[in-house]
N, CA, C and O atoms as a Tripos MOL2 file, in Angstrom:
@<TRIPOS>MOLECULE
protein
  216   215    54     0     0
PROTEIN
NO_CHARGES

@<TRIPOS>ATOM
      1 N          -5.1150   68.7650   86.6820 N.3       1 UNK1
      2 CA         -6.4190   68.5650   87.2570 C.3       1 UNK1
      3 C          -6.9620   69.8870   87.8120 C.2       1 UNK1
      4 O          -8.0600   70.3160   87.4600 O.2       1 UNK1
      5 N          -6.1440   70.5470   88.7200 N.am      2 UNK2
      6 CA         -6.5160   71.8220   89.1400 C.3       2 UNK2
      7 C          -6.9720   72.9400   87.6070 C.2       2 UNK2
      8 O          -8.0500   73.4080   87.2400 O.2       2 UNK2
      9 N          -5.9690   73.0040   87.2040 N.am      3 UNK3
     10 CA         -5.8730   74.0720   85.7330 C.3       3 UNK3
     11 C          -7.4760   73.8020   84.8670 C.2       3 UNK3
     12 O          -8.1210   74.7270   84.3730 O.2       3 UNK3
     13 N          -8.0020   71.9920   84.8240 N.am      4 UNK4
     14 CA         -9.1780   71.8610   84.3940 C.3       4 UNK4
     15 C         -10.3410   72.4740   84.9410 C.2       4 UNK4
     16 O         -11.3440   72.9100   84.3770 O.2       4 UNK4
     17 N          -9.9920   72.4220   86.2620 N.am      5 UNK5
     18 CA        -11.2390   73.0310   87.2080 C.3       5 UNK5
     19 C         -11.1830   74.4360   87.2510 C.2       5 UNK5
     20 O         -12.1830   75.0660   87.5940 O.2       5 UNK5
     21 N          -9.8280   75.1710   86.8550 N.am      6 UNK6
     22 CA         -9.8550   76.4650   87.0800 C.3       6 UNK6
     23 C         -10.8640   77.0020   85.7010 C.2       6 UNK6
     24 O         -11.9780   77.5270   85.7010 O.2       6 UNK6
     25 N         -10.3750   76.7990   85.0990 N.am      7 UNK7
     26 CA        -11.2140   76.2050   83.3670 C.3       7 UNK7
     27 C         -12.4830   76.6780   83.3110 C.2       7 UNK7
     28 O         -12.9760   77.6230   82.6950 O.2       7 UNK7
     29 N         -13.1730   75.4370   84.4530 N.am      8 UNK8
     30 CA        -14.5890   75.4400   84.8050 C.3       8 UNK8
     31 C         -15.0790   76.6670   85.8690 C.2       8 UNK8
     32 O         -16.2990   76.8330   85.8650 O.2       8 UNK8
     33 N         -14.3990   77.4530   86.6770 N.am      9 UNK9
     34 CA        -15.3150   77.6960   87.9540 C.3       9 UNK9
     35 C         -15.2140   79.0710   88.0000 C.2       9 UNK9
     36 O         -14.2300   79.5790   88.5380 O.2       9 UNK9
     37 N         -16.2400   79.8700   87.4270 N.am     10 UNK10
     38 CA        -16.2930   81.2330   87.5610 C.3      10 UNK10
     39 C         -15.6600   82.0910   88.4150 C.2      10 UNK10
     40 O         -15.7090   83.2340   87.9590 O.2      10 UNK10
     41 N         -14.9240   82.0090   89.7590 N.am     11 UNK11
     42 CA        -15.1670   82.6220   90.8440 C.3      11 UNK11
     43 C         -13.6230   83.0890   90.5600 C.2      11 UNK11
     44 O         -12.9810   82.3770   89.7880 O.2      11 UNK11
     45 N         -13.1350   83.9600   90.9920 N.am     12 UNK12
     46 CA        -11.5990   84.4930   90.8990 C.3      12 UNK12
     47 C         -11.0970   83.9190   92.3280 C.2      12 UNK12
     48 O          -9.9930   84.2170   92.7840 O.2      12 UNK12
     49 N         -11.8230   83.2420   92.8520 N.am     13 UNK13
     50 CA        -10.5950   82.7350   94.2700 C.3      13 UNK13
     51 C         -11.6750   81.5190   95.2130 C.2      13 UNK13
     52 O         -12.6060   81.7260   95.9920 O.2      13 UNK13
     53 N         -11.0340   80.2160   94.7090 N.am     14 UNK14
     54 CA        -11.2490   78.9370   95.0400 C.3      14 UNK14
     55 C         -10.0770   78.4670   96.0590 C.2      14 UNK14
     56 O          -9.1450   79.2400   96.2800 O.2      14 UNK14
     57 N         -10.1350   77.1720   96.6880 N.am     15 UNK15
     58 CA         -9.5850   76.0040   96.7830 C.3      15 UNK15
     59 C          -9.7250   74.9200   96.3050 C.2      15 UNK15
     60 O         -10.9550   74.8890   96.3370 O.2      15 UNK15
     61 N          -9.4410   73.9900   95.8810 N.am     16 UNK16
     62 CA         -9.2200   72.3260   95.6710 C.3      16 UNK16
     63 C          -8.4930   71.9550   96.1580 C.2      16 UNK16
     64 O          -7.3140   72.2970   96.2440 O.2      16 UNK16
     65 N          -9.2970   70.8040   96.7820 N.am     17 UNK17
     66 CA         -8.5070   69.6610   97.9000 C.3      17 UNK17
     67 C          -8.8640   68.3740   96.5060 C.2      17 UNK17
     68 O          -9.8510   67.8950   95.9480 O.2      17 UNK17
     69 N          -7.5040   68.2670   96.4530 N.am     18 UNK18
     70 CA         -6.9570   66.7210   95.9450 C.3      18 UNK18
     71 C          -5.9590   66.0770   96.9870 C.2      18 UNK18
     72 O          -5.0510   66.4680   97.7210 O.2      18 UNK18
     73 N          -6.7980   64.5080   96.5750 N.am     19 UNK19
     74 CA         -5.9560   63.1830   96.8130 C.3      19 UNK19
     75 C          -4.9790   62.5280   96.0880 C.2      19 UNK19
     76 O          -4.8900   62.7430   94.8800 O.2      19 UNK19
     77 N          -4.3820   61.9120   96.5350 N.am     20 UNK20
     78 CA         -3.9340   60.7230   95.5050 C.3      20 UNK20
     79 C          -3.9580   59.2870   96.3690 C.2      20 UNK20
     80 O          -3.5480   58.9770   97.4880 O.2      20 UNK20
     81 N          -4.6620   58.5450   95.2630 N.am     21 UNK21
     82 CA         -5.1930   57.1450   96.1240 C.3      21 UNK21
     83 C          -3.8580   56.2270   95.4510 C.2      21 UNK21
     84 O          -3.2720   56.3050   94.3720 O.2      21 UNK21
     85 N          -3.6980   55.3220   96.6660 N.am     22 UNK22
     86 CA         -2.5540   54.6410   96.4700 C.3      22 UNK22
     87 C          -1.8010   54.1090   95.4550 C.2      22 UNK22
     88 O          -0.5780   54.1220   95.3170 O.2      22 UNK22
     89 N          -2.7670   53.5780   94.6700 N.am     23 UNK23
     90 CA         -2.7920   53.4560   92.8680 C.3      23 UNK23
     91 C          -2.0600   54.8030   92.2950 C.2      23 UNK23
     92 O          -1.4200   54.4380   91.3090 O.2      23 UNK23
     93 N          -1.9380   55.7950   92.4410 N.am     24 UNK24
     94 CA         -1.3310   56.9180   92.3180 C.3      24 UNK24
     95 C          -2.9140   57.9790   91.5380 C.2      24 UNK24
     96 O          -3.0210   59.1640   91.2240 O.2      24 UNK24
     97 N          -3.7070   57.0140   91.4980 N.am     25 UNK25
     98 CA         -4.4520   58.2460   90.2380 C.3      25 UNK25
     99 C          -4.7200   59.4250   91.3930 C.2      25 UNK25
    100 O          -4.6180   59.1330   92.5840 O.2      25 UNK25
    101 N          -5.1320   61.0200   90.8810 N.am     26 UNK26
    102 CA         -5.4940   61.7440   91.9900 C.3      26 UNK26
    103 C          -7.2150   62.0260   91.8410 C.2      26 UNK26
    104 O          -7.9060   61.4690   90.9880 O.2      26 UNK26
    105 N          -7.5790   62.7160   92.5550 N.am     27 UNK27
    106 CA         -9.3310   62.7650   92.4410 C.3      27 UNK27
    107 C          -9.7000   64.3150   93.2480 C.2      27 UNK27
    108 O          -9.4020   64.2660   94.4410 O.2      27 UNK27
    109 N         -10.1130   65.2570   92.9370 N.am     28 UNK28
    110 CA        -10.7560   66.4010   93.3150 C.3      28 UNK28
    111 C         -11.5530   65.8240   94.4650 C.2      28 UNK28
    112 O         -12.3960   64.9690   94.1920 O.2      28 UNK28
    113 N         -11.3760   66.2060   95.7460 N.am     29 UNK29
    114 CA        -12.4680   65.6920   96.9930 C.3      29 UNK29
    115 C         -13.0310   66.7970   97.2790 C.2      29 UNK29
    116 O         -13.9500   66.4820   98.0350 O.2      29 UNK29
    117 N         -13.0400   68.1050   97.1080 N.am     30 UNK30
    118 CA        -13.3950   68.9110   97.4360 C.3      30 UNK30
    119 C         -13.0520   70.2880   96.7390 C.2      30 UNK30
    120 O         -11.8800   70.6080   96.9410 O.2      30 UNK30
    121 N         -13.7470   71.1590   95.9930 N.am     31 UNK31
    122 CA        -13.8050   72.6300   95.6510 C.3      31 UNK31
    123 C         -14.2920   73.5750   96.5350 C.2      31 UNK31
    124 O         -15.5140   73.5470   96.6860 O.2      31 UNK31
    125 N         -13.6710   74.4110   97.1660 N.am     32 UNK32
    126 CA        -14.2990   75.6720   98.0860 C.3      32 UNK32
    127 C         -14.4680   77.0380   97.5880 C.2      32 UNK32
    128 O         -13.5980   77.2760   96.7500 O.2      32 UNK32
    129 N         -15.1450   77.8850   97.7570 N.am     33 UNK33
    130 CA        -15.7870   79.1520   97.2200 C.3      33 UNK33
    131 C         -14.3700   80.3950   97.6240 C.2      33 UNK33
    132 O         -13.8400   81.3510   97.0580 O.2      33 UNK33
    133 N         -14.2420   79.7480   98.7700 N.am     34 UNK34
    134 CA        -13.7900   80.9170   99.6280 C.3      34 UNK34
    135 C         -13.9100   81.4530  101.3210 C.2      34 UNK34
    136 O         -13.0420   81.5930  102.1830 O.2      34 UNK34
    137 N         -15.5710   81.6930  101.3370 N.am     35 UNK35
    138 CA        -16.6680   81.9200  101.8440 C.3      35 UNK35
    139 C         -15.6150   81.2790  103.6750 C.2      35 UNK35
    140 O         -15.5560   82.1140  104.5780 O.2      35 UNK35
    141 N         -15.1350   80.2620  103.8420 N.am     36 UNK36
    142 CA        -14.2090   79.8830  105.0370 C.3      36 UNK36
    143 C         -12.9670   80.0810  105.3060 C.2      36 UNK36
    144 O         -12.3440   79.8210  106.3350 O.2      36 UNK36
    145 N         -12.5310   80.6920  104.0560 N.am     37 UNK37
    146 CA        -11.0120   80.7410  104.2810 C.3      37 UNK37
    147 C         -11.1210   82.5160  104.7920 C.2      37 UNK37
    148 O         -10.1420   82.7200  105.5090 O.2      37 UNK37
    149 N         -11.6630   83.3460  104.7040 N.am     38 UNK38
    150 CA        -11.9020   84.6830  105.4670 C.3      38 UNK38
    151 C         -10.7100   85.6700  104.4040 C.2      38 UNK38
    152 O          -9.6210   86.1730  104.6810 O.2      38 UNK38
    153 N         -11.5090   85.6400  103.1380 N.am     39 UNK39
    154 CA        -10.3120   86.3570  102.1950 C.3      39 UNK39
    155 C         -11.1510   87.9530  102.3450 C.2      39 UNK39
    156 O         -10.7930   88.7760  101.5030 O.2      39 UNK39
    157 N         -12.0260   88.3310  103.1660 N.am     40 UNK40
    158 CA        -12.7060   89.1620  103.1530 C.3      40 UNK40
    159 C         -11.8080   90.6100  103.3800 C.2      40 UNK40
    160 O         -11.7260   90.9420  104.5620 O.2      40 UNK40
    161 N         -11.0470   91.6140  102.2790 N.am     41 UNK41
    162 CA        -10.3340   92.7150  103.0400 C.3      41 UNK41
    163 C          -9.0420   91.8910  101.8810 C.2      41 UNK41
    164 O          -8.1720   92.5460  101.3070 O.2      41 UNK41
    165 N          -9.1740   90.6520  101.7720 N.am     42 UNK42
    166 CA         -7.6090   90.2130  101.0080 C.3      42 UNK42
    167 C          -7.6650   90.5250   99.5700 C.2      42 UNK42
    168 O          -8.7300   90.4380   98.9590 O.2      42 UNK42
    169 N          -6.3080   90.9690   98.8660 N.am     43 UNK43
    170 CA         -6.3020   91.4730   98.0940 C.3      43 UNK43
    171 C          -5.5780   90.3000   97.1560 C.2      43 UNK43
    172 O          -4.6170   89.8160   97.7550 O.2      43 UNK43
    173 N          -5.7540   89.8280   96.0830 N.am     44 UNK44
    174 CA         -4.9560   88.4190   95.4320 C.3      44 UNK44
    175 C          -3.2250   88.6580   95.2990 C.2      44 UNK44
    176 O          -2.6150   87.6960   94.8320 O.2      44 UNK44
    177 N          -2.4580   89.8060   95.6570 N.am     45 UNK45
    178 CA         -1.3290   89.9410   95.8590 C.3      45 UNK45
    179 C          -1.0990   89.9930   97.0090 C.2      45 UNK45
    180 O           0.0490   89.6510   97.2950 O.2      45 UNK45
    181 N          -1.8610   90.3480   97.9960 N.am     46 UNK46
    182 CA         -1.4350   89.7520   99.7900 C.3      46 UNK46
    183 C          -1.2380   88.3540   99.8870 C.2      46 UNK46
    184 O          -0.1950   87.8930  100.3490 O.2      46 UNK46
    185 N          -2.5160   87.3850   99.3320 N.am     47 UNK47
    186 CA         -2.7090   85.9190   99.2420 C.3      47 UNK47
    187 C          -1.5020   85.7180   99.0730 C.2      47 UNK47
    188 O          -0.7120   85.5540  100.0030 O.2      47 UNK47
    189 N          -1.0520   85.7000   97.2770 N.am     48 UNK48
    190 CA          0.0610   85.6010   96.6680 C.3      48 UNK48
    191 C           1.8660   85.5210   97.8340 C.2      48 UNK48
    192 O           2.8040   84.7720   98.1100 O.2      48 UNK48
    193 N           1.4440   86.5690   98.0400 N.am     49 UNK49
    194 CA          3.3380   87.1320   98.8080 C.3      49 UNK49
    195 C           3.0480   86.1040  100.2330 C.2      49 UNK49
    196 O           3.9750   85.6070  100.8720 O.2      49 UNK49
    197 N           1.8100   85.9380  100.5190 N.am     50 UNK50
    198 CA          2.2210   84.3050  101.9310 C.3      50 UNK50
    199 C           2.6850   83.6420  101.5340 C.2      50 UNK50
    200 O           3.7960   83.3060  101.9450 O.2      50 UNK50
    201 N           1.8530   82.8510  100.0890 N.am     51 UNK51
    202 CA          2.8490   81.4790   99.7160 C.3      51 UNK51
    203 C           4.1990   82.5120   99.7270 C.2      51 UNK51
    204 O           4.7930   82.5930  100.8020 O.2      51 UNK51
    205 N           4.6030   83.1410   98.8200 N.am     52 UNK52
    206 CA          6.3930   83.3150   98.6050 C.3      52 UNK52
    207 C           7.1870   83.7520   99.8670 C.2      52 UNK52
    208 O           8.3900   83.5820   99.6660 O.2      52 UNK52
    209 N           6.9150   84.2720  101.1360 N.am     53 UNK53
    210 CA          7.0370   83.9610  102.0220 C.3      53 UNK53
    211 C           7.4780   83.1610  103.0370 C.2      53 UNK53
    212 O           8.1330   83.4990  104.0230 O.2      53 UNK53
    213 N           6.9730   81.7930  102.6540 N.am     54 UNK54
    214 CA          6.5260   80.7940  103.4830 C.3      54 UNK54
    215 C           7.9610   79.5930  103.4070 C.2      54 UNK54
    216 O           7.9200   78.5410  104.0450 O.2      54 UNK54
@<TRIPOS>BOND
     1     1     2 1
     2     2     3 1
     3     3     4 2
     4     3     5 am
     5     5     6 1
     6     6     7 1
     7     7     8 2
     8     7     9 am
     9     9    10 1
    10    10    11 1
    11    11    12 2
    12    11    13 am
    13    13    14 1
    14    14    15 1
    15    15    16 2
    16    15    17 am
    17    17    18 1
    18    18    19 1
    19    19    20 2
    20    19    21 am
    21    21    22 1
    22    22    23 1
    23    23    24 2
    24    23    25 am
    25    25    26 1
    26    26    27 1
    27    27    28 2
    28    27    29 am
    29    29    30 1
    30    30    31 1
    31    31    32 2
    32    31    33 am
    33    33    34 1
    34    34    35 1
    35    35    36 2
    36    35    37 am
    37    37    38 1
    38    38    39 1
    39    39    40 2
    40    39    41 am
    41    41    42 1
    42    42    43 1
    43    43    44 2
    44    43    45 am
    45    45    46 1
    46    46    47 1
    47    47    48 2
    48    47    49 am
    49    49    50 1
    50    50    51 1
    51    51    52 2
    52    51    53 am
    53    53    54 1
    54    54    55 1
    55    55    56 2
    56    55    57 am
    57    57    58 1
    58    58    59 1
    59    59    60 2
    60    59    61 am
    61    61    62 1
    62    62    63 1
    63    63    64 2
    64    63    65 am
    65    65    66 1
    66    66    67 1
    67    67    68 2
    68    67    69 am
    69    69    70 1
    70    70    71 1
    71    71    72 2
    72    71    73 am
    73    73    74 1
    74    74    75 1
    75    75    76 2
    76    75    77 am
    77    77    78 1
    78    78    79 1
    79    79    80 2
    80    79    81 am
    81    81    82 1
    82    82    83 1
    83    83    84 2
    84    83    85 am
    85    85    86 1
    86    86    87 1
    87    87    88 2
    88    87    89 am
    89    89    90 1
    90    90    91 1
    91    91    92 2
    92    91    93 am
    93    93    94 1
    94    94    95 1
    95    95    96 2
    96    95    97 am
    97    97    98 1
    98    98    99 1
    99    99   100 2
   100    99   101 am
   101   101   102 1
   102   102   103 1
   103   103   104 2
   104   103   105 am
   105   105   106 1
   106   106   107 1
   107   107   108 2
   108   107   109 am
   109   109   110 1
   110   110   111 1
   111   111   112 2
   112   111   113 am
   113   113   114 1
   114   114   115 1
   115   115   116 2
   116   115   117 am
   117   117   118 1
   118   118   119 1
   119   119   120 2
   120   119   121 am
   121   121   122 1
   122   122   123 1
   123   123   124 2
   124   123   125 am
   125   125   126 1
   126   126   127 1
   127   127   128 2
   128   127   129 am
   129   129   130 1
   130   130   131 1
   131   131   132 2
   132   131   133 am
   133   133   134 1
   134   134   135 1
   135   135   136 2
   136   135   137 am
   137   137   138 1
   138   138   139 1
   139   139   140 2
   140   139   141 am
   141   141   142 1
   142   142   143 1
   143   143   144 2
   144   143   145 am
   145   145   146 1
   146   146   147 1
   147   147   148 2
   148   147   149 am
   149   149   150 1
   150   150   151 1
   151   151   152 2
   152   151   153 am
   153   153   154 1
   154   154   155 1
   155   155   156 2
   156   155   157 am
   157   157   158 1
   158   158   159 1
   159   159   160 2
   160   159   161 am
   161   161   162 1
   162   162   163 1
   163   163   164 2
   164   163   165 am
   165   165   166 1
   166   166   167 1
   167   167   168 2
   168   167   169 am
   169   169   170 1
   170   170   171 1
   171   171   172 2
   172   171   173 am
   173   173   174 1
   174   174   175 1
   175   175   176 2
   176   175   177 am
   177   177   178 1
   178   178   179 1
   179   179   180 2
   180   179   181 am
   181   181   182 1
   182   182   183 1
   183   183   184 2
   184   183   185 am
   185   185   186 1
   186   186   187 1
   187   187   188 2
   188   187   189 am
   189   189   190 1
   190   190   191 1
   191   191   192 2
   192   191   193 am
   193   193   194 1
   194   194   195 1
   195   195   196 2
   196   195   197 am
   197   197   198 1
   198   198   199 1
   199   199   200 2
   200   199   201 am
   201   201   202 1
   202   202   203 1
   203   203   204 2
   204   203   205 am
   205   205   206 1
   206   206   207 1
   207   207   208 2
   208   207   209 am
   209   209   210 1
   210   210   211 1
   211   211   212 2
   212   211   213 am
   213   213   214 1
   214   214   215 1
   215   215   216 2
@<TRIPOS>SUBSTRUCTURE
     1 UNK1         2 RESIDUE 1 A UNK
     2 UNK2         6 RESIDUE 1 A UNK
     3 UNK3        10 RESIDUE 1 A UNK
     4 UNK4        14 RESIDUE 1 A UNK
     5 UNK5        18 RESIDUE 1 A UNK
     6 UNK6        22 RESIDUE 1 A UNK
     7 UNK7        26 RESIDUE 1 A UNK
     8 UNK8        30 RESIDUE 1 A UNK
     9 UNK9        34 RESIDUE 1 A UNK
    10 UNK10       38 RESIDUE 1 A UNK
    11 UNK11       42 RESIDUE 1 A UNK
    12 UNK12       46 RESIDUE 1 A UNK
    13 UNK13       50 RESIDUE 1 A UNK
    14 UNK14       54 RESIDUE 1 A UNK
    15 UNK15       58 RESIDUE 1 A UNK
    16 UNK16       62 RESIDUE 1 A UNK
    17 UNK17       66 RESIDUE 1 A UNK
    18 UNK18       70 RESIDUE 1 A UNK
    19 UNK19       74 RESIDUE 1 A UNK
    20 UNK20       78 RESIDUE 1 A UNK
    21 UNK21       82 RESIDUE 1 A UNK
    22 UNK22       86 RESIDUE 1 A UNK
    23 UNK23       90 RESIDUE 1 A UNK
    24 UNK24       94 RESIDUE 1 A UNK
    25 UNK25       98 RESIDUE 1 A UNK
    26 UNK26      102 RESIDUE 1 A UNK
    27 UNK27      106 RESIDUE 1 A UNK
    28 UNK28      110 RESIDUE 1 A UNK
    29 UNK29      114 RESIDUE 1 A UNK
    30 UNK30      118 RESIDUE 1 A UNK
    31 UNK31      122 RESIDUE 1 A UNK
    32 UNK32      126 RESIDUE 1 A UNK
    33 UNK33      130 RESIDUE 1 A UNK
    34 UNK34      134 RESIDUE 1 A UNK
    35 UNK35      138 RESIDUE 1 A UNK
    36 UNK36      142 RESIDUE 1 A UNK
    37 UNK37      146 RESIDUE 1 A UNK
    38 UNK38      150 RESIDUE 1 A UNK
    39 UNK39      154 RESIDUE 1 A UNK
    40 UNK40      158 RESIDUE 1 A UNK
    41 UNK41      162 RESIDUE 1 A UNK
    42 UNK42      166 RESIDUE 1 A UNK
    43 UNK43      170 RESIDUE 1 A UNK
    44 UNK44      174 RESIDUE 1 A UNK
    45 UNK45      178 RESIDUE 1 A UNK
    46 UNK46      182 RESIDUE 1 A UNK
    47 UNK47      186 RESIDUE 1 A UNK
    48 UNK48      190 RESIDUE 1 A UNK
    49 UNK49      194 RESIDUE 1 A UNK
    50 UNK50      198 RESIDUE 1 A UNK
    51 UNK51      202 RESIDUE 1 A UNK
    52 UNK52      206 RESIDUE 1 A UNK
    53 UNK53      210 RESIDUE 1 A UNK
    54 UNK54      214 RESIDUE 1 A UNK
């Protein structure tokens, strides 16, 4: 589901917030730009090494 949307969305650095509703199916509730998460100065290998990090 993510990989489809990556597919679609021009921008080199998103979020997607998925669910999964009890039924198990999941559903995209939300795509973000960026613009709140304050990647301003971040470099996509700083991002990267938090998750491995973590």
């Amino acid at each position: 589901m993510a990989l489809e949307c990556a597919k679609r969305i021009e921008s080199q650095f998103f979020s997607v917030d998925v669910i999964e509703r009890r039924d198990g199916t999941k559903r995209i509730v939300e795509i973000g730009d960026g613009q709140v998460s304050d990647i301003i100065g971040w470099t996509a290998e700083r991002f990267a090494q938090l998750w491995i990090d973590s």
